[in-house]
VOBA-1610 file (N, C-alpha, C; in pm, whole numbers, padded with zeros to 5 digits, always signed):
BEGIN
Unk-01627-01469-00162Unk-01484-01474-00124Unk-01447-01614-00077Unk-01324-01662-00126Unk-01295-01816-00121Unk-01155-01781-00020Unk-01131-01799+00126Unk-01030-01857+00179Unk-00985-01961+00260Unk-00841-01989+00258Unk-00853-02071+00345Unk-00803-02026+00489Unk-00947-02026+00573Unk-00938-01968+00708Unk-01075-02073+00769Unk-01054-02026+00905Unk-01130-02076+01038Unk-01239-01913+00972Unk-01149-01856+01111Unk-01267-01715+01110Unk-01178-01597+01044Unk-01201-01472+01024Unk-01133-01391+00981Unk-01085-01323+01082Unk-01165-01340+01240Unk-01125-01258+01377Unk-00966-01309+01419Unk-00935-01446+01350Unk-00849-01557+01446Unk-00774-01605+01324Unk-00750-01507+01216Unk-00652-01554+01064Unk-00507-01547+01114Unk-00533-01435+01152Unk-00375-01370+01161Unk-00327-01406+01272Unk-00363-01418+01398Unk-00326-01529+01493Unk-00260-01659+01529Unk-00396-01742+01388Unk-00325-01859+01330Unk-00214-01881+01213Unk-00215-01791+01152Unk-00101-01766+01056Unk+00076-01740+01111Unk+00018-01699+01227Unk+00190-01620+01269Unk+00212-01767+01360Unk+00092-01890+01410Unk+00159-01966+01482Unk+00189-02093+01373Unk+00147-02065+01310Unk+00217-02176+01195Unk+00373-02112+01088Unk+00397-01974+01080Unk+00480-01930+01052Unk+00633-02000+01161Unk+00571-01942+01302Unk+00682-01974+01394Unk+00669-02104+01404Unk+00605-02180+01405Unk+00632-02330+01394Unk+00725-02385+01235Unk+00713-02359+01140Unk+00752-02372+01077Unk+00905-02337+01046Unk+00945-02215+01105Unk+01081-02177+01079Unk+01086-02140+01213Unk+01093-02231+01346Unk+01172-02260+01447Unk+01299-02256+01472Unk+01358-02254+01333Unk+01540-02298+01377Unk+01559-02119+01397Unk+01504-02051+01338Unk+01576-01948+01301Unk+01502-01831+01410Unk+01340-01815+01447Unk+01215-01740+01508Unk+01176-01804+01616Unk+01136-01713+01751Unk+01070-01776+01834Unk+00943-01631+01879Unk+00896-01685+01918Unk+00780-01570+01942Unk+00810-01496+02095Unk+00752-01388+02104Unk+00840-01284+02200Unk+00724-01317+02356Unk+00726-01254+02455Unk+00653-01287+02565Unk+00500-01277+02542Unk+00396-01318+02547Unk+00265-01328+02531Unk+00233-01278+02375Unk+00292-01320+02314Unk+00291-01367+02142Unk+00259-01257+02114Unk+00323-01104+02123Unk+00344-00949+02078Unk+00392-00932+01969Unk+00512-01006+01952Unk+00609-01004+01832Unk+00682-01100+01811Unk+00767-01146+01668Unk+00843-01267+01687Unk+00978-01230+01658Unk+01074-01263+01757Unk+01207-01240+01728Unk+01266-01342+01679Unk+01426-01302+01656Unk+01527-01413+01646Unk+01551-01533+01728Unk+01563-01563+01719Unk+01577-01725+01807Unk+01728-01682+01911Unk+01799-01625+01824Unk+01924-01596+01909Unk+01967-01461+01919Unk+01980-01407+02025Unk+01957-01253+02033Unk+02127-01254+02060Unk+02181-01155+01959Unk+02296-01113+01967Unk+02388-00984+02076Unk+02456-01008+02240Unk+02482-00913+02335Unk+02517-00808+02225Unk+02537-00664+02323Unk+02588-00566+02265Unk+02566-00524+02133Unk+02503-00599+02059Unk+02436-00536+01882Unk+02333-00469+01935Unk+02289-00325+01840Unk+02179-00250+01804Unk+02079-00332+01776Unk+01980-00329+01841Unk+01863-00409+01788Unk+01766-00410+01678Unk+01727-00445+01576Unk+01691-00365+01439Unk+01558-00420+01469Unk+01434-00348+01449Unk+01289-00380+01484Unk+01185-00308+01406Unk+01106-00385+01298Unk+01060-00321+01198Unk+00894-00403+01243Unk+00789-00363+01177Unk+00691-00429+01178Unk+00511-00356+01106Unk+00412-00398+01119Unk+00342-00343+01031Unk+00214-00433+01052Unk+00096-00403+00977Unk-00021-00487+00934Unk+00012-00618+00880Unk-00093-00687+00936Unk-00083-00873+00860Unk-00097-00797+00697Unk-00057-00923+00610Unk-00115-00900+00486Unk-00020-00865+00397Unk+00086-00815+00424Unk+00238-00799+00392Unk+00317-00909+00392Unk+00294-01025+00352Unk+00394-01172+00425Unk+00433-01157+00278Unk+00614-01246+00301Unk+00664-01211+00390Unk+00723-01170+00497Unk+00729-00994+00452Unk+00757-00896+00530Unk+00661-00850+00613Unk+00694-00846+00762Unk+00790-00839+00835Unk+00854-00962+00871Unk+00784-01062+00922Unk+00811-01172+01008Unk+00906-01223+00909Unk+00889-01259+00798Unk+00958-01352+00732Unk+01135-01241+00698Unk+01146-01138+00755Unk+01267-01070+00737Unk+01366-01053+00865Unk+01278-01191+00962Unk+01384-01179+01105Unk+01465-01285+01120Unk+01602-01245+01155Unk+01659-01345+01184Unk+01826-01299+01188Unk+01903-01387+01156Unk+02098-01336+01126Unk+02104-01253+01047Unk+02147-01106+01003Unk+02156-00992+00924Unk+02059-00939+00902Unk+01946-00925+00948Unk+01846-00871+00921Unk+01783-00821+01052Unk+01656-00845+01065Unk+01574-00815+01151Unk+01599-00854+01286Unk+01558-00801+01427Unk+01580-00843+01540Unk+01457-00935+01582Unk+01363-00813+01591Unk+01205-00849+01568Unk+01135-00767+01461Unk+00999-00821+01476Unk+00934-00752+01373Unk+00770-00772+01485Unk+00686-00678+01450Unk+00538-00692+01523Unk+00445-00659+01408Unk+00342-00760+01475Unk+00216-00786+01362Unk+00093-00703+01380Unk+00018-00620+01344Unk-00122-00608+01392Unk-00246-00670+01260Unk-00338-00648+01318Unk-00406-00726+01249Unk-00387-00676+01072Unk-00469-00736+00981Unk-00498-00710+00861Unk-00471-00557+00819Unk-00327-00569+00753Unk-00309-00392+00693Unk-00368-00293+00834Unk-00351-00332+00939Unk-00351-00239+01071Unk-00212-00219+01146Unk-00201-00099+01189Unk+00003-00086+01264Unk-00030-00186+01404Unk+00060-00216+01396Unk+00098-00291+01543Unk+00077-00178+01678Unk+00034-00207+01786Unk-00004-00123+01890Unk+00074-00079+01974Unk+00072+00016+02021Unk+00272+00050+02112Unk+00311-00080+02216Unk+00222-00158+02264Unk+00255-00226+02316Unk+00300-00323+02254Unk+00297-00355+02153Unk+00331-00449+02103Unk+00490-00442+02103Unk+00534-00278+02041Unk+00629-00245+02000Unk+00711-00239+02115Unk+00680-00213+02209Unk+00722-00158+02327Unk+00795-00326+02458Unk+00732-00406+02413Unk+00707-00549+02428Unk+00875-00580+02375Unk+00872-00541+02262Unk+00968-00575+02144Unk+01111-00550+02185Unk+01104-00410+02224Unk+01206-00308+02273Unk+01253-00386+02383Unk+01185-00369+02485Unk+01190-00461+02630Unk+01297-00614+02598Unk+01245-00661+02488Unk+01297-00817+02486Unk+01451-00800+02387Unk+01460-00692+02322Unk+01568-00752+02250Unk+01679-00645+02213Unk+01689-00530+02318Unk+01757-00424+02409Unk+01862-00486+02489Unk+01999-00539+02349Unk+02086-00581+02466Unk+02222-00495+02503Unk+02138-00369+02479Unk+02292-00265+02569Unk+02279-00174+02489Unk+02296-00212+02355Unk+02326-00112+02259Unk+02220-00040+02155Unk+02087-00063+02234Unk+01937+00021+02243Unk+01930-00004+02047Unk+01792+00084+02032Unk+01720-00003+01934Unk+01675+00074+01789Unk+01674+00045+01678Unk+01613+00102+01582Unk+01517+00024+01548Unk+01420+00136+01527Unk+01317+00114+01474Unk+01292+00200+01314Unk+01239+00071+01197Unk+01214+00087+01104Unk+01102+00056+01069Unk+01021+00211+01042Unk+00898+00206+01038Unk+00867+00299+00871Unk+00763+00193+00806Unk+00713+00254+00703Unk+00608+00384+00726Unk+00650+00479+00613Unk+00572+00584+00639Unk+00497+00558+00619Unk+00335+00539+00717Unk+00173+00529+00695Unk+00160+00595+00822Unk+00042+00677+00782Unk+00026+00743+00949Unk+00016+00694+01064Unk-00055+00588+01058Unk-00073+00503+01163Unk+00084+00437+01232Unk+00131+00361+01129Unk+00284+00317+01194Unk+00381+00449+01251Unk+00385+00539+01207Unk+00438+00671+01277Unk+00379+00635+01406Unk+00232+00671+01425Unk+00211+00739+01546Unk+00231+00651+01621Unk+00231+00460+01631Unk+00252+00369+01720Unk+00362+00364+01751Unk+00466+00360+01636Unk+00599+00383+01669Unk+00699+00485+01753Unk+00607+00628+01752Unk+00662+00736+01830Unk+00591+00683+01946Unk+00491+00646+02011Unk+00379+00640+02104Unk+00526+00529+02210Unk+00564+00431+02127Unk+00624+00316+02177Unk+00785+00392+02234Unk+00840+00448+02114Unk+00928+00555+02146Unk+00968+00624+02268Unk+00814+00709+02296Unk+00816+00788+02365Unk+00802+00720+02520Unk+00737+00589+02477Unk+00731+00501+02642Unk+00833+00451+02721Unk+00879+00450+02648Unk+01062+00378+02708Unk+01191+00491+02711Unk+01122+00603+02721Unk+01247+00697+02747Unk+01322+00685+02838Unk+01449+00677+02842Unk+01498+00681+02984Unk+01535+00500+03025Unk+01498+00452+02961Unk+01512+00310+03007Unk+01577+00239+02878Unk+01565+00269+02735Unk+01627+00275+02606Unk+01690+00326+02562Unk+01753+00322+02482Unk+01797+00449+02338Unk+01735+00396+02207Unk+01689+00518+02146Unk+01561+00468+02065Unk+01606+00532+01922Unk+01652+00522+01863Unk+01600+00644+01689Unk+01551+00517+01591Unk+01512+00642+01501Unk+01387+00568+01441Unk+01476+00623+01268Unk+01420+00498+01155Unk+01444+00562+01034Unk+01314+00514+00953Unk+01293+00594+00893Unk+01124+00632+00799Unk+01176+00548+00680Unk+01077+00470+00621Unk+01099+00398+00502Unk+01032+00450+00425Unk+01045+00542+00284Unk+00959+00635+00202Unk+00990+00655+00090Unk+00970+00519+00019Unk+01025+00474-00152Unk+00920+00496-00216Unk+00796+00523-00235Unk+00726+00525-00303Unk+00701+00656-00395Unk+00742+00647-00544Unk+00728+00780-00627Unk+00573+00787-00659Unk+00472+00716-00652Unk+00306+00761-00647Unk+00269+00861-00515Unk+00378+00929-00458Unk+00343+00965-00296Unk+00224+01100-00313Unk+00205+01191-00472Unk+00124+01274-00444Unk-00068+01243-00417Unk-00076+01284-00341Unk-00259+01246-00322Unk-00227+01102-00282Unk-00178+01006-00204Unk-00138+00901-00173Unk-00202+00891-00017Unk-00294+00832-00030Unk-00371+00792+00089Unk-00264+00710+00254Unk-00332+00725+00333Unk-00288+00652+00466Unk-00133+00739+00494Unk-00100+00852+00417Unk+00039+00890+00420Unk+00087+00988+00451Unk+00187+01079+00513Unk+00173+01237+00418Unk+00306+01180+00416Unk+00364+01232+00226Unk+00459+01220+00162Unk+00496+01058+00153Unk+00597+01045+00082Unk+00612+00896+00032Unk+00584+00773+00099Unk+00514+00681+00044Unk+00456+00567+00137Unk+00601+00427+00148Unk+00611+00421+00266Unk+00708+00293+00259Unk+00668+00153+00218Unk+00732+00085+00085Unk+00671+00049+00004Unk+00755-00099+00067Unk+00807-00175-00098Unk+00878-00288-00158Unk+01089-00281-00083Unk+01070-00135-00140Unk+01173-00044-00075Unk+01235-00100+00072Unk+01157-00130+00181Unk+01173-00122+00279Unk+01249-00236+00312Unk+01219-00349+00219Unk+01308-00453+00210Unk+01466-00464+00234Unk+01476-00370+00173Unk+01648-00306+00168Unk+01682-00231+00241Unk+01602-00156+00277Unk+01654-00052+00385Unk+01661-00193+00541Unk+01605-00302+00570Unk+01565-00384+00665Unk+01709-00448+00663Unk+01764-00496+00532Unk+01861-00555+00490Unk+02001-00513+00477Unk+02006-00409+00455Unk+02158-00324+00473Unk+02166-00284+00621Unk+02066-00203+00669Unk+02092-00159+00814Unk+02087-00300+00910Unk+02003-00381+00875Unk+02047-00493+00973Unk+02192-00559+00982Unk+02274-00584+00811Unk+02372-00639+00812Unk+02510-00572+00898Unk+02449-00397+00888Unk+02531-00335+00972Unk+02538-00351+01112Unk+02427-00368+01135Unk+02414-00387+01317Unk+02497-00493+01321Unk+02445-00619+01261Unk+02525-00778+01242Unk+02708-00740+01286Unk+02743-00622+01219Unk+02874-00591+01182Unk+02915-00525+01305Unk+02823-00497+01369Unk+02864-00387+01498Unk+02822-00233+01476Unk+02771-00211+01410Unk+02782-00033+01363Unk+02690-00014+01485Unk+02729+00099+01517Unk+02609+00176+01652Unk+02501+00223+01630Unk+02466+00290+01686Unk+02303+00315+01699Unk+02328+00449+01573Unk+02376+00526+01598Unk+02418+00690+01536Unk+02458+00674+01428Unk+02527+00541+01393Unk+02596+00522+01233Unk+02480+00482+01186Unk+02401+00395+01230Unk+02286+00333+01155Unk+02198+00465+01155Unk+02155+00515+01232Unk+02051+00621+01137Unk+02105+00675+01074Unk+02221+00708+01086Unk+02325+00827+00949Unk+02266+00754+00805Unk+02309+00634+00824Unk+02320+00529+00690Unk+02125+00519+00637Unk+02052+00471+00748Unk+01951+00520+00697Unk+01856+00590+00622Unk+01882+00732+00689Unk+01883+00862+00620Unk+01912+00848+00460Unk+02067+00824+00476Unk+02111+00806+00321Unk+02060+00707+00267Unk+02014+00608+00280Unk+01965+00515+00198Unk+01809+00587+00175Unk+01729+00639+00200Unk+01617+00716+00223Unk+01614+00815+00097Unk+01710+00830+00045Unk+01746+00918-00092Unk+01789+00832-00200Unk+01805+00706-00193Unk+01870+00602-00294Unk+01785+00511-00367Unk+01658+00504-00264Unk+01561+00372-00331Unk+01443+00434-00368Unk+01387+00413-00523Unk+01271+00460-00530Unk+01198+00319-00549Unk+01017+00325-00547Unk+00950+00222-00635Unk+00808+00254-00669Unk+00754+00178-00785Unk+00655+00227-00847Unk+00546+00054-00825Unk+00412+00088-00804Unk+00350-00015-00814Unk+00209-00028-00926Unk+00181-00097-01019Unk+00077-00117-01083Unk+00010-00236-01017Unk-00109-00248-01037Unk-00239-00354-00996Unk-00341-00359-01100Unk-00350-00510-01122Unk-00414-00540-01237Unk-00612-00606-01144Unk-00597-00615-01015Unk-00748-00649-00935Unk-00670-00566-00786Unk-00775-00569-00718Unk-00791-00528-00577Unk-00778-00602-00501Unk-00783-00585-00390Unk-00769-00662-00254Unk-00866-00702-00182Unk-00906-00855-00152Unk-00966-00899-00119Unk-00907-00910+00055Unk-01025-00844+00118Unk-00986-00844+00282Unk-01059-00930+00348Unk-01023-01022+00404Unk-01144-01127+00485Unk-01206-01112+00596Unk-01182-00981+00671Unk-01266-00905+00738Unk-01386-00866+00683Unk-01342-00794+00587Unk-01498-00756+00463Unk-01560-00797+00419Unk-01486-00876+00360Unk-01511-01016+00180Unk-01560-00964+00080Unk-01479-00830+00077Unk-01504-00753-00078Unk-01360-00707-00082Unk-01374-00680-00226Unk-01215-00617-00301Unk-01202-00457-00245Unk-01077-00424-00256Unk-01075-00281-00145Unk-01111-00227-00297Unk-01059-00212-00414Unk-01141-00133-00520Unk-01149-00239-00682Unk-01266-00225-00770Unk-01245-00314-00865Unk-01253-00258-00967Unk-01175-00300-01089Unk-01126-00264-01232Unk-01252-00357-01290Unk-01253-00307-01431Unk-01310-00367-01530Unk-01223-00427-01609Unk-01244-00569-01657Unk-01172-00661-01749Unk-01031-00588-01803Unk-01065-00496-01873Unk-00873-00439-01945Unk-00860-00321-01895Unk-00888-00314-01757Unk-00767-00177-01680Unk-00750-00214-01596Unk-00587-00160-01597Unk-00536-00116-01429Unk-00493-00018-01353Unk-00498-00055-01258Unk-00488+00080-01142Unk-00312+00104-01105Unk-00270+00194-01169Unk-00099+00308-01129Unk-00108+00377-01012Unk+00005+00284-00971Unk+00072+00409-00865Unk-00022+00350-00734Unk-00051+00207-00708Unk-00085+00166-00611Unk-00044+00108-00460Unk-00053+00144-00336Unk+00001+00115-00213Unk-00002-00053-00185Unk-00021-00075-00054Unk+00046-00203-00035Unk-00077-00263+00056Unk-00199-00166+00075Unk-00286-00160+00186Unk-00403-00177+00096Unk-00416-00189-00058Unk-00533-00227-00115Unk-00595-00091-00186Unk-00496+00091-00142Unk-00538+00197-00160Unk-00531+00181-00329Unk-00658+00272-00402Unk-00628+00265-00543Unk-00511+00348-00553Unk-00481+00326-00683Unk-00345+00427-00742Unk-00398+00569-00738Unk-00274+00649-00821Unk-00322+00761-00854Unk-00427+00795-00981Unk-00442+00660-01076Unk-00517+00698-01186Unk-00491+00549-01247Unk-00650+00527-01300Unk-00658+00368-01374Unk-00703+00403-01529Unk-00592+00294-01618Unk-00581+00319-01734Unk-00620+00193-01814Unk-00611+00221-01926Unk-00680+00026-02024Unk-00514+00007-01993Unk-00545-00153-01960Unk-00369-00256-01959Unk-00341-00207-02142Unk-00197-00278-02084Unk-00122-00220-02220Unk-00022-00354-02217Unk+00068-00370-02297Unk+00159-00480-02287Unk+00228-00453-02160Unk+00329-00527-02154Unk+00440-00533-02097Unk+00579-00449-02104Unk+00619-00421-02239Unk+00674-00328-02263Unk+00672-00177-02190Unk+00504-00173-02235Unk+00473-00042-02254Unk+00477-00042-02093Unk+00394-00119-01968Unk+00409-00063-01869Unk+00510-00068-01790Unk+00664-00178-01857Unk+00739-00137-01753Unk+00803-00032-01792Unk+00769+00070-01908Unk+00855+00188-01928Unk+00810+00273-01870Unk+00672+00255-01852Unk+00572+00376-01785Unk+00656+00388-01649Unk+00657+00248-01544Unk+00743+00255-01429Unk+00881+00320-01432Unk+00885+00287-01519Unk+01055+00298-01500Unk+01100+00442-01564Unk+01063+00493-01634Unk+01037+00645-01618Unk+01049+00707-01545Unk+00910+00679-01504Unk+00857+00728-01337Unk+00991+00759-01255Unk+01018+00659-01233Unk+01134+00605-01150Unk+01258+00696-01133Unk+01328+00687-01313Unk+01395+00755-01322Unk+01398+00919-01294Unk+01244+00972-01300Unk+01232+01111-01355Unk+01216+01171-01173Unk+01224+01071-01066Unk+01224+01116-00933Unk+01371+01114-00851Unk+01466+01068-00954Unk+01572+01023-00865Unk+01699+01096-00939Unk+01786+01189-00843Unk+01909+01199-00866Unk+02005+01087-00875Unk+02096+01051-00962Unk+02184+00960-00985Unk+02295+00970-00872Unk+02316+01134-00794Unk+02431+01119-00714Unk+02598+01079-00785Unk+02684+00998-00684Unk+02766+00983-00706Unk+02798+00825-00776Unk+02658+00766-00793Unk+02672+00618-00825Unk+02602+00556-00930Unk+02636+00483-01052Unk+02555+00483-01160Unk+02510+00276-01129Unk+02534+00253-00986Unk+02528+00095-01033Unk+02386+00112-00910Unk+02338+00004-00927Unk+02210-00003-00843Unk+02175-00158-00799Unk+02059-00179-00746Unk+01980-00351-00700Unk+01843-00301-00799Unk+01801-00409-00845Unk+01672-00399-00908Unk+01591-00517-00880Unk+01481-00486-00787Unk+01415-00573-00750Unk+01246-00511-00782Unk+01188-00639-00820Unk+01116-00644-00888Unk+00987-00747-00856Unk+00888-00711-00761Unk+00793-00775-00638Unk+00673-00763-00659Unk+00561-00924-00651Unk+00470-00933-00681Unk+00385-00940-00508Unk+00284-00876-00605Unk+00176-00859-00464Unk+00123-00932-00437Unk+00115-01060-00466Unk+00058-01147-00402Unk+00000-01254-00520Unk-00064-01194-00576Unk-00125-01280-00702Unk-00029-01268-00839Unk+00028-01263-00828Unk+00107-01200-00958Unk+00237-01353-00998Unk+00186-01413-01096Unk+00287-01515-01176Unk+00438-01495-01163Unk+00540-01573-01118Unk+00664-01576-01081Unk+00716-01524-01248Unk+00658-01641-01344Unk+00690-01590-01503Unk+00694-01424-01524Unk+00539-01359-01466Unk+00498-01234-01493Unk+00622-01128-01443Unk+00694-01176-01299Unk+00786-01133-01245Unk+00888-01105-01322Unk+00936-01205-01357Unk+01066-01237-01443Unk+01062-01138-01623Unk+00966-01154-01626Unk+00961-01072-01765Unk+00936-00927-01764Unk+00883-00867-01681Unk+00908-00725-01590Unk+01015-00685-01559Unk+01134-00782-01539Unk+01266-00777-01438Unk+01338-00769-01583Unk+01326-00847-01629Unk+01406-00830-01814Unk+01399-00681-01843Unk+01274-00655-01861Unk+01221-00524-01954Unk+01337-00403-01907Unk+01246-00391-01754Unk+01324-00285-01662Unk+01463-00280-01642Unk+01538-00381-01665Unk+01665-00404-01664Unk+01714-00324-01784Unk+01703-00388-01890Unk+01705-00315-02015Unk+01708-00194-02027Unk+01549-00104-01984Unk+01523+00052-01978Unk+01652+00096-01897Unk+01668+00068-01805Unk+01735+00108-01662Unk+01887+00131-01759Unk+01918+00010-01785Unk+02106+00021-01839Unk+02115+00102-01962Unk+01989+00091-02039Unk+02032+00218-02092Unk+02006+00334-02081Unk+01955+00353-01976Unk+01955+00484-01942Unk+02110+00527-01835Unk+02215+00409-01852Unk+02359+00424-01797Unk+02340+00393-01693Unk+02238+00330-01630Unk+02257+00259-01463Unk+02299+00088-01489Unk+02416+00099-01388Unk+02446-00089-01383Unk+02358-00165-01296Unk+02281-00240-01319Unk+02219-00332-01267Unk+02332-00439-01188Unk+02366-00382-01046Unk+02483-00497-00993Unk+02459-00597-00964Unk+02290-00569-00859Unk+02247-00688-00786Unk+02080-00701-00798Unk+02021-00830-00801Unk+01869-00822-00873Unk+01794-00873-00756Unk+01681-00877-00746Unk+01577-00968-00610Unk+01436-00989-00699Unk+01385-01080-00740Unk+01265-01081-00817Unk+01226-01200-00759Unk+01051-01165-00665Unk+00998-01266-00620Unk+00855-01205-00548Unk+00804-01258-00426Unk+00669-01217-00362Unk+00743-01220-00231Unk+00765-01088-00213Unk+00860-01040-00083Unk+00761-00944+00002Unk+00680-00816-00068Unk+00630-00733+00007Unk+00466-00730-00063Unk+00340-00807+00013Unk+00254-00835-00074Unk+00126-00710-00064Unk+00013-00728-00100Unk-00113-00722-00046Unk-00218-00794-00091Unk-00192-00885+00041Unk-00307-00979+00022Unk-00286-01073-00132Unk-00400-01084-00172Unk-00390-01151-00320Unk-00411-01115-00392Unk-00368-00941-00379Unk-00326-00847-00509Unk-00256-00889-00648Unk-00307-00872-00776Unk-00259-00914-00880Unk-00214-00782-00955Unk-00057-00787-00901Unk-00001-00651-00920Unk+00156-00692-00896Unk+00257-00587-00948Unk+00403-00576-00890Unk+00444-00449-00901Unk+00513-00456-00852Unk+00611-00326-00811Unk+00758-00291-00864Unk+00776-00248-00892Unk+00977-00212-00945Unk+01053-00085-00842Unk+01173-00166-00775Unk+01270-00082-00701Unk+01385-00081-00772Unk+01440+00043-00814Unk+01574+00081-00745Unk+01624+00129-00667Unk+01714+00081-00604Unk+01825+00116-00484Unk+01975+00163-00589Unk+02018+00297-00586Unk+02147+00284-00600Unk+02237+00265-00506Unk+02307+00184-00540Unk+02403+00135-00407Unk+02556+00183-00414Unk+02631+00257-00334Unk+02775+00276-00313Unk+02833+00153-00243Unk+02966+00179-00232Unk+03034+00086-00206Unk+03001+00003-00051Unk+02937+00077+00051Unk+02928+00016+00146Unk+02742-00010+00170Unk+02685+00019+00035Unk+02545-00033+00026Unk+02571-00172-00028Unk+02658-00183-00128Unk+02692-00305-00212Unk+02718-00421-00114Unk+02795-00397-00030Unk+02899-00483+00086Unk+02795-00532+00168Unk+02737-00420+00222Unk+02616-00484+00300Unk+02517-00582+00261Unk+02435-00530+00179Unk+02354-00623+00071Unk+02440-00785+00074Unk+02549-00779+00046Unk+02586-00902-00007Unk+02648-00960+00163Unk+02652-00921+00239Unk+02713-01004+00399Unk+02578-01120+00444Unk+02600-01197+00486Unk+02526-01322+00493Unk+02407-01296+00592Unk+02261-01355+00554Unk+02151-01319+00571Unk+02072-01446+00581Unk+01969-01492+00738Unk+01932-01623+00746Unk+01794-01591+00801Unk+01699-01587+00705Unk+01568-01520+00788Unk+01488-01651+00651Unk+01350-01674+00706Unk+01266-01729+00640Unk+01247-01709+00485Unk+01338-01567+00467Unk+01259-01521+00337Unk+01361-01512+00250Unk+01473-01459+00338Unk+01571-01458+00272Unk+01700-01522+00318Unk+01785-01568+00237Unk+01883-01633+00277Unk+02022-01679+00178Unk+02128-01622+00220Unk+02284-01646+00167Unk+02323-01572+00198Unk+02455-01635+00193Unk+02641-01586+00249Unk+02623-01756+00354Unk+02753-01752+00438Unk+02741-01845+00525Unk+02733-01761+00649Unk+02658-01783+00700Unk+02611-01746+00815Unk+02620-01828+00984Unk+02562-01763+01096Unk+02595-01827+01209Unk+02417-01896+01239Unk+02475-02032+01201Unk+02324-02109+01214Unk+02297-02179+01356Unk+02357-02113+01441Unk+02334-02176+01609Unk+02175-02230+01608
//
């Protein structure tokens, strides 16, 4: 195993202090380096607070800032952040109008997140919304029912722009909820995950297969097949996709389209074509697109495909101005 690290005990440590050094204007790190918030904490807004295992960059850290995130908390390598951490979080950026927490469904982030929840009763207002885009969710390890995937991106991004906007604590989980029925995503992996705790791949393929229907934590898919073109597997996804999701009241959508880490920006882009294609003719409008290395694992050589269908006040949101490391446009308040 080839990285570039000190030790593997002291990666993720050093990673989050060169992160916050680096995008200073926007992140500062929270009291005894728990979590990293916004640089400028907004009175009276809902506080939006998402977070997860290193190894996801990125997401979280790289999704805090103006319209988005409040904070976000790290635990080590594909491990949940510890209630204290979370709880740390709550404490610092609780300015009146108490806090959501957006937590991907993995068992572990549940139980830290309720644990953190449950510590600050009485001194907070707390609800929580489950991020659970993933259509591989049957026999899906670390989970019960859909794993919060690529997905979560958007759900981080609309409900934050709302807080940004003023919406309360009660509108934002309403909106949650509903977005929770809107976004699906599918992931293929062409190698495994190399963990530098271990210094082995979490599972390995032979030369022409890959592993369907894979998580974000290095878990294999549901079933590994010989690679096939490009064609062929973004129809396989996008199928998928389609064959889990009611259309509802809205035929236009976001299609974003996310490499795990190892995966060619080119490789991206020609995935994002295909699926576009399948998608519109199957009568969905492709309104708004995101194709890049947003939600990883590790130096997974793999991507993922989301749709979000979006209504009129998913659309609005999405597009209100957004100033975080990872992401960024509209004009925004750059104090």
């Amino acid at each position: 195993m080839k990285k570039f690290m000190n030790v593997a005990a002291s990666m993720v440590a050093e990673s989050l202090e060169g992160f916050v050094s680096a995008h200073d204007r926007v992140v500062v790190f929270g009291p005894g380096r728990k979590f990293i918030r916004r640089r400028h904490l907004t009175p009276g807004k809902v506080a939006i607070i998402s977070g997860g295992g290193a190894g996801h960059e990125p997401m979280h850290v790289g999704f805090v800032g103006h319209g988005m995130l409040d904070a976000a908390c790290t635990g080590h390598i594909f491990t949940s952040p510890t209630p204290d951490q979370i709880i740390a979080a709550i404490e610092e950026t609780d300015t009146g109008a108490g806090c959501l927490l957006i937590v991907k469904n993995y068992d572990g982030d549940i139980m830290n997140f309720e644990m953190a929840a449950e510590a600050v009763i009485g001194r907070h207002r707390i609800e929580t919304v489950i991020a659970s885009d993933d259509v591989a969710a049957q026999g899906a390890a670390r989970s019960s029912g859909r794993r919060g995937v690529a997905g979560t991106l958007i759900v981080e991004k609309i409900l934050g722009a709302a807080a940004e906007a003023g919406m309360n604590l009660a509108g934002l989980k309403a909106l949650g909820e509903r977005l929770s029925t809107q976004i699906r995503t599918m992931g293929v992996a062409l190698s495994g995950v190399t963990v530098p705790d271990t210094a082995r791949a979490t599972f390995t393929l032979e030369p022409d297969e890959m592993e369907v229907g894979v998580g974000i934590h290095g878990e294999p898919g549901l079933f590994r097949q010989k690679i096939t073109d490009a064609d062929t597997i973004a129809s396989m996804i996008c199928s998928t996709i389609l064959a889990d999701m009611e259309l509802q009241n809205s035929d236009r959508a976001l299609l974003l389209v996310n490499g795990f880490g190892g995966t060619p920006t080119p490789e991206l882009y020609l995935i994002y074509n295909v699926a576009r294609r399948l998608f519109e003719v199957s009568g969905i409008r492709i309104v708004r697109s995101l194709v890049g290395t947003y939600v990883t694992s590790l130096d997974m050589a793999g991507l993922s495909v989301t749709l979000s269908l979006f209504d009129e006040e998913a659309l609005r949101l999405w597009d209100e101005p957004v100033l975080t490391a990872a992401l960024q446009w509209g004009r925004h308040d750059q104090r």
